[in-house]
VOGU-3710 file (C-alpha; in Angstrom, 3 decimals, decimal comma):
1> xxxxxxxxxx> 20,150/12,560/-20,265  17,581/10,855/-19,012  15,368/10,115/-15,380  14,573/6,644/-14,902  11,776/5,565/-13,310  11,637/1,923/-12,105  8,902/0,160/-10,069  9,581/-3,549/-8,763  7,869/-6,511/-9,519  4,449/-6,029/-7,572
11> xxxxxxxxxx> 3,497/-2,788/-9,292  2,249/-2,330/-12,654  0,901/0,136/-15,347  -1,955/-2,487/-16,618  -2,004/-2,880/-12,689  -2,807/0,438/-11,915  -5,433/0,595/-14,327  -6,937/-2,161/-12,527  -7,001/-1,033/-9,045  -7,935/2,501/-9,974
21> xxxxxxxxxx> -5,052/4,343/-9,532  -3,509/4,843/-12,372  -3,777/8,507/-11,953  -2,035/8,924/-9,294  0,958/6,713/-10,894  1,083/9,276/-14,369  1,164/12,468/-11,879  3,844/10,358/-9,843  5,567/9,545/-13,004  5,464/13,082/-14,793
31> xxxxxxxxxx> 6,418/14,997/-11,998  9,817/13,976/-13,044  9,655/15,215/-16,739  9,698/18,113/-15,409  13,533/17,849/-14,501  14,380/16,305/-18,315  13,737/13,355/-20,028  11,989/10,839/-18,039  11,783/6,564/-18,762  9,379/4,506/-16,758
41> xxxxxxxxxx> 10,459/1,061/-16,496  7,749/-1,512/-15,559  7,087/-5,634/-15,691  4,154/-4,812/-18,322  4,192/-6,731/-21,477  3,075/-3,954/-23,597  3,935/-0,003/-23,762  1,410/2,019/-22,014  3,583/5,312/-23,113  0,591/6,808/-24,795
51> xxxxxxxxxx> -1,258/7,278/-21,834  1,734/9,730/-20,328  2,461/12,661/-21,311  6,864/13,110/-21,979  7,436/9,871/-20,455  8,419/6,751/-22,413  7,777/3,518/-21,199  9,685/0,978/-21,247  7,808/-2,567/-20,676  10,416/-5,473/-19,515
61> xxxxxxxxxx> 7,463/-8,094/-18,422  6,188/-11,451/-19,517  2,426/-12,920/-19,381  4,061/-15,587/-17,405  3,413/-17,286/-14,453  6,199/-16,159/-11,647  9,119/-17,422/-10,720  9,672/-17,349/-14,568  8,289/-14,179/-14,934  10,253/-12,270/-12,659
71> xxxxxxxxxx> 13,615/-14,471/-14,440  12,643/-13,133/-17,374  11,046/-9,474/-16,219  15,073/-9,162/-14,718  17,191/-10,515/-17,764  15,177/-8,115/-19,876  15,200/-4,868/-17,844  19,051/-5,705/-17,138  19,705/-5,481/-20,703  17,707/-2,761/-21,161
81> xxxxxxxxxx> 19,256/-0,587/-18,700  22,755/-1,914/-19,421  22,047/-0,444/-22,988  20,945/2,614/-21,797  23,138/3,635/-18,603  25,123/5,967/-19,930  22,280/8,117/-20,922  20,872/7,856/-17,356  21,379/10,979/-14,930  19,414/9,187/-11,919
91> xxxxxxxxxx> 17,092/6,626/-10,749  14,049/6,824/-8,845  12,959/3,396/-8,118  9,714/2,684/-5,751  10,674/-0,531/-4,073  13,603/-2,260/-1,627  13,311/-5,435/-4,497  14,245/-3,227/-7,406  17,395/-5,441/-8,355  18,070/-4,577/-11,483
101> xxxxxxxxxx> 18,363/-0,851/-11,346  20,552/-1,197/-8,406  23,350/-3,121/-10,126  23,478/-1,248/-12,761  23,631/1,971/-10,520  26,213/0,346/-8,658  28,086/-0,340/-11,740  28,266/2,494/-13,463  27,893/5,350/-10,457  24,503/5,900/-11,086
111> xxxxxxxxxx> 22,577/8,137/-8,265  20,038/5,896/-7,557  16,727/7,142/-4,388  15,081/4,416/-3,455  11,408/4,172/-1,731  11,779/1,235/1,060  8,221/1,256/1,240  7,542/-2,147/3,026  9,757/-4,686/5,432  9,766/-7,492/2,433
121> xxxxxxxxxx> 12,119/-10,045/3,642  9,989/-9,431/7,229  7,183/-10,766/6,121  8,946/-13,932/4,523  10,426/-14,454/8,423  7,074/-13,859/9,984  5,496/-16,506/7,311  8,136/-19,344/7,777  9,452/-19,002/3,980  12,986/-19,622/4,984
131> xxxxxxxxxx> 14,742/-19,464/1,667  12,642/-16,007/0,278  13,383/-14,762/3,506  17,528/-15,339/2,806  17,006/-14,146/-0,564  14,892/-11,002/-0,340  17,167/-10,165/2,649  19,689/-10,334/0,288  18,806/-8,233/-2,396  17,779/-5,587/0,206
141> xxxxxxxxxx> 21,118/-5,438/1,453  22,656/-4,743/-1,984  19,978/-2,268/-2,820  20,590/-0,391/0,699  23,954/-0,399/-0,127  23,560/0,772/-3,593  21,895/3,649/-2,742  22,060/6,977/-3,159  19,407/8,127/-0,195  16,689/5,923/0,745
151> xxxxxxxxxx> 13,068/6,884/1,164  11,677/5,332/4,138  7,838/5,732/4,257  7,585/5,759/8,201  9,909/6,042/10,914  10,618/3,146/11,466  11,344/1,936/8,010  13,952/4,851/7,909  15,549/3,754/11,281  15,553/0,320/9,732
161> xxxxxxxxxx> 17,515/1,356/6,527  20,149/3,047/8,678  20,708/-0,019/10,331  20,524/-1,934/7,396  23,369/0,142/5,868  21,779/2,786/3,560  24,106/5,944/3,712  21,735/8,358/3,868  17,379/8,307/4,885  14,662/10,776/3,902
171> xxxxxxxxxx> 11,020/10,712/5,462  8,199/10,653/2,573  5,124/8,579/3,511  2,418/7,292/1,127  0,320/10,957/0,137  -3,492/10,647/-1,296  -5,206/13,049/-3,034  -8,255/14,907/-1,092  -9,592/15,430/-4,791  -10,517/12,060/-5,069
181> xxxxxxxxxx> -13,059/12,022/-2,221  -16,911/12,840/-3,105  -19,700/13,284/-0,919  -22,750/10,904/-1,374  -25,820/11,335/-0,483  -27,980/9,459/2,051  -30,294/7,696/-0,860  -26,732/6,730/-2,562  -25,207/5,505/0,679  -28,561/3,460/1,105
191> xxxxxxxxxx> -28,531/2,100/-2,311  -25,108/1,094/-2,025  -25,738/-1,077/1,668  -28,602/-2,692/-0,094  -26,780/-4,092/-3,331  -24,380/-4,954/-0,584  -27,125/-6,780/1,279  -25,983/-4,643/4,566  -29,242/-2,547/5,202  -29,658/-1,849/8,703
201> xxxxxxxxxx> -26,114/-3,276/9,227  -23,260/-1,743/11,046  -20,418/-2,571/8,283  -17,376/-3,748/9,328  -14,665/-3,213/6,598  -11,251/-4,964/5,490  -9,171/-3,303/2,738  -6,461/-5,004/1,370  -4,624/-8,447/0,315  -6,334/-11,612/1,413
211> xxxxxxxxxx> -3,214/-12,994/2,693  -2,119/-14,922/6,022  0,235/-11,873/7,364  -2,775/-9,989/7,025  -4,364/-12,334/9,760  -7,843/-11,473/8,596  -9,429/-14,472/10,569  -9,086/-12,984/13,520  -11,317/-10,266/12,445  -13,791/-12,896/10,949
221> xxxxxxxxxx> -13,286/-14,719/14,668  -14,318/-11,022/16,112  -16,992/-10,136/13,793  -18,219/-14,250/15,352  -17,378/-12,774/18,862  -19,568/-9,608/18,092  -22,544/-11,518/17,185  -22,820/-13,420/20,398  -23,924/-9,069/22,074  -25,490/-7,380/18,815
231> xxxxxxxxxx> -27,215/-8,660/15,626  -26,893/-5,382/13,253  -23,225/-6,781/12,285  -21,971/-7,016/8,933  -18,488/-7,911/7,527  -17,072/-6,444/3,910  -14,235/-7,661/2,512  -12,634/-5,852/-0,112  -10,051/-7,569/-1,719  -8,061/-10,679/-3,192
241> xxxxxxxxxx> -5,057/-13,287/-2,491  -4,542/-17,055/-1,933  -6,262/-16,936/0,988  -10,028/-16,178/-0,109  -11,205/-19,767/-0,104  -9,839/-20,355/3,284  -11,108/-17,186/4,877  -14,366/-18,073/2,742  -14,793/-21,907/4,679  -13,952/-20,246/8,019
251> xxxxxxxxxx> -17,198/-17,959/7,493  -18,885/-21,129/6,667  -18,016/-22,988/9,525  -18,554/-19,971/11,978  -22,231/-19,325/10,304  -21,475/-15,765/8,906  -21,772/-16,415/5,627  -25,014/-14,242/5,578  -23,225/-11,815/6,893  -20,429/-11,646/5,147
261> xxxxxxxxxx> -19,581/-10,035/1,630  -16,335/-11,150/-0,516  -16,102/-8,231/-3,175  -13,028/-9,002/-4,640  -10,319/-6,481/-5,930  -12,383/-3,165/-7,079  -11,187/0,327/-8,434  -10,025/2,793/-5,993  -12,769/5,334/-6,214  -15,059/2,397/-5,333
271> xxxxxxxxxx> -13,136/1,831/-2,342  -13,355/4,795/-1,162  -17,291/5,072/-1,463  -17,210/1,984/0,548  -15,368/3,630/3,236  -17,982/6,581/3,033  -20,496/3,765/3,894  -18,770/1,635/6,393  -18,970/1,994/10,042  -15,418/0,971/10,629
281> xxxxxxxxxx> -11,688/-0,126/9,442  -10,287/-2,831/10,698  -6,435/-3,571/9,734  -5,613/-6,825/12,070  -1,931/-6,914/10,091  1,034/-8,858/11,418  3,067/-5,944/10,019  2,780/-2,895/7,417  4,599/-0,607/5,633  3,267/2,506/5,627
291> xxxxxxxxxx> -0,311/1,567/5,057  -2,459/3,423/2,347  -5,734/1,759/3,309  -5,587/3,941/6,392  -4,610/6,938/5,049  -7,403/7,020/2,675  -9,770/5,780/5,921  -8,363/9,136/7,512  -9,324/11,307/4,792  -12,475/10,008/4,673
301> xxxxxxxxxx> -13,243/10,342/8,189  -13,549/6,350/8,941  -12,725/5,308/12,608  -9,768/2,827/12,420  -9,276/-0,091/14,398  -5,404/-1,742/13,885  -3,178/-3,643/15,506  -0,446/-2,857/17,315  2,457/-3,491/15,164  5,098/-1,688/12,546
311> xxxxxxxxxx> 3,287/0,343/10,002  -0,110/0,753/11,685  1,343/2,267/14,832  3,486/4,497/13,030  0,375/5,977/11,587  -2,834/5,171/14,578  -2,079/6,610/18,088  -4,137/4,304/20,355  -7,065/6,536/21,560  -6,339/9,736/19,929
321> xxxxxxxxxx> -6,852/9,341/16,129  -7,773/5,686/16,387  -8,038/2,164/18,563  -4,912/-0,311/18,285  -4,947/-3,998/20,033  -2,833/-6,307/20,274  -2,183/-9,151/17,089  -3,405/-12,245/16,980  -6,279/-11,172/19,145  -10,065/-11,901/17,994
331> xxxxxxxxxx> -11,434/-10,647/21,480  -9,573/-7,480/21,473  -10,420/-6,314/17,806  -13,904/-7,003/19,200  -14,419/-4,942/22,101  -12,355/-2,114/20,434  -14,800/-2,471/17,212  -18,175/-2,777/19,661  -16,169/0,513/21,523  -16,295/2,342/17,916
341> xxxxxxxxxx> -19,621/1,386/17,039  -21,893/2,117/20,526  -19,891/5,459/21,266  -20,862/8,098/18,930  -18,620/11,152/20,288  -15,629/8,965/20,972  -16,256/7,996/17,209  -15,931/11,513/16,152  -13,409/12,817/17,920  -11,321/9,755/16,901
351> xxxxxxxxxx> -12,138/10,272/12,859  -11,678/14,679/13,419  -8,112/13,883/14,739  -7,190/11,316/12,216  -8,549/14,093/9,748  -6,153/16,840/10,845  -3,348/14,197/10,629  -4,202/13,549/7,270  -4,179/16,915/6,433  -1,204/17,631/7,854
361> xxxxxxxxxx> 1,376/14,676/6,896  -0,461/12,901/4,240  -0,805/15,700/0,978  -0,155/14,328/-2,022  0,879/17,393/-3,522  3,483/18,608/-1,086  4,994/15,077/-0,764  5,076/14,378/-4,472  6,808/18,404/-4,912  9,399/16,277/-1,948
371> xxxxxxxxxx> 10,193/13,758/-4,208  10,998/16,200/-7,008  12,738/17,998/-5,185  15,004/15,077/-3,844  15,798/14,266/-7,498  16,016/17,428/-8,872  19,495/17,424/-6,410  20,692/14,701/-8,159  20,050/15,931/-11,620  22,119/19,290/-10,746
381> xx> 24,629/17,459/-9,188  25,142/14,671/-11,644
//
């Protein structure tokens, strides 16, 4: 019998390798070996199953250009898994789009835990894509309902699945590994703000997509609003999407493209040496999921400045462990940012607390041991 292991359309092996966490997806995806014989089912083209150790994978993508990718990403992993379901014991998909594997648990009574990890077809409402919005919120309804238990990664998301009509809800966030964190020096920290161009700088830092629900002109807007009081600013963007040429003009027209650094996408552990040299996150989001960007900003003791909306505020209480503002607000995310950067022992006391949180709810060990253990039930009870 067999564990499947399915990840939707967004997340990759050859992906993962990419962004620099691909070792955090082969401890993920091994962790369930350990219960039997474990498949991981991805939209790569080729078979990565050399790289994991008693996991075959099973590649059901295309190098095509979407919508025809996903098409054909679906028609293949349907057959696939229609070949192969009576050999399968349980799914463990990460995703609320993961289609496929929910018809075919649905089909042939196939336990099937699901991650809902983000608010998908929220994000087409709050972006005006009327149809993607009527069809994501349509697959999400037949994978709530397909269900088996649903993994909400806040609170929120798990109060939202109940509603939605999942039968039952577990609470796993996102975990990160403490392992992955190294000190740097002061000369290293130095060298890295002058290949950056930042010396002397305070850094402002964005991780993430460069996309419009991110709203990351308002924090280019603030960053504008915070040069009219101090001149040590800097802003680092870390990241990619449709919107980079946009959010690129805007710095042009605002005059900070001196002061302003597009990276691009980079590998994790470089993010997280960037956060070692930053002076603050900022996360001016419409809406979240259940944010890594500020876990790993916790961990590494980086004072985080969100906005005050699902996901973030799930994870930042305003004024303990962090500052949250309203969205859509370029003057707010200033004065909290210029609040971060001219008070020293607010700073710290904000990044300690955020620390002990991290500690305490964010362990990637003890939440990836919950997820075992969450299968493991459904493999003794198949």
């Amino acid at each position: 019998m067999t564990i499947l292991v399915a990840y939707s359309t967004d997340s990759s092996v050859a992906q993962a390798i990419r962004k620099g966490n691909f070792d955090e997806m082969k401890r993920q995806v091994e962790s369930f070996a350990s219960l039997g014989e474990a498949c991981l089912l991805t939209q790569d083209s080729r078979s990565y199953s050399t790289l994991f150790r008693f996991v075959r994978h099973l590649p059901c993508g295309f190098d095509l250009k979407r919508p025809l990718g996903w098409f054909l990403f679906y028609l293949k992993s349907l057959l696939a898994l229609e070949r192969m379901s009576s050999r399968i014991q349980v799914v463990r998909a990460y995703g609320i789009g993961n289609l496929v594997p929910a018809l075919i648990c649905k089909l042939h009574k196939i336990p099937l835990v699901v991650s809902y990890e983000y608010n998908w077809s929220g994000e087409m409402l709050l972006t005006g894509r009327k149809f993607l919005y009527a069809l994501s919120r349509k697959i999400e309804d037949l994978v709530f309902g397909s269900s088996s238990i649903i993994v909400g990664l806040s609170k929120r998301l798990c109060e939202e699945a109940l509603k939605r009509g999942a039968r039952s809800v577990i609470l796993i966030p996102n975990g990160f590994d403490i392992n992955l964190i190294h000190d740097i020096s002061d000369d290293q920290k130095e060298r890295i703000r002058s290949e950056l161009g930042f010396v002397g700088k305070k850094i402002v830092l964005y991780v993430g997509r460069l996309h419009k629900i991110k709203r990351l002109a308002d924090l280019i807007e603030a960053v504008s609003n915070l040069r009219q009081k101090r001149d040590d600013i800097g802003l680092l963007v870390v990241g990619d999407g449709a919107e980079k040429e946009k959010l690129r003009s805007l710095c042009q027209k605002l005059n900070l493209t001196d002061l302003t650094v597009f990276t691009g996408s980079v590998p994790r552990l470089r993010v997280l040496h960037l956060m070692k040299i930053a002076d603050v996150l900022v996360l001016p989001s419409l809406m979240e999921g259940n944010p890594r960007v500020l876990i790993e900003a916790m961990f590494c003791k980086l004072p985080i400045v969100g906005t005050n909306v699902e996901g973030i505020k799930d994870v930042i209480e305003h004024g303990r462990n962090g500052f949250l503002v309203s969205p859509c607000n370029p003057r707010a995310l200033a004065q909290a940012v210029d609040s971060v950067l001219e008070n020293a022992d607010l700073t710290r006391r904000l990044t300690e607390e955020a620390y002990r949180d991290a500690i305490r709810k964010f362990d990637f060990e003890k939440l990836t041991d919950m997820n075992v253990g969450l299968v493991a039930h459904f493999v003794r009870t198949a």
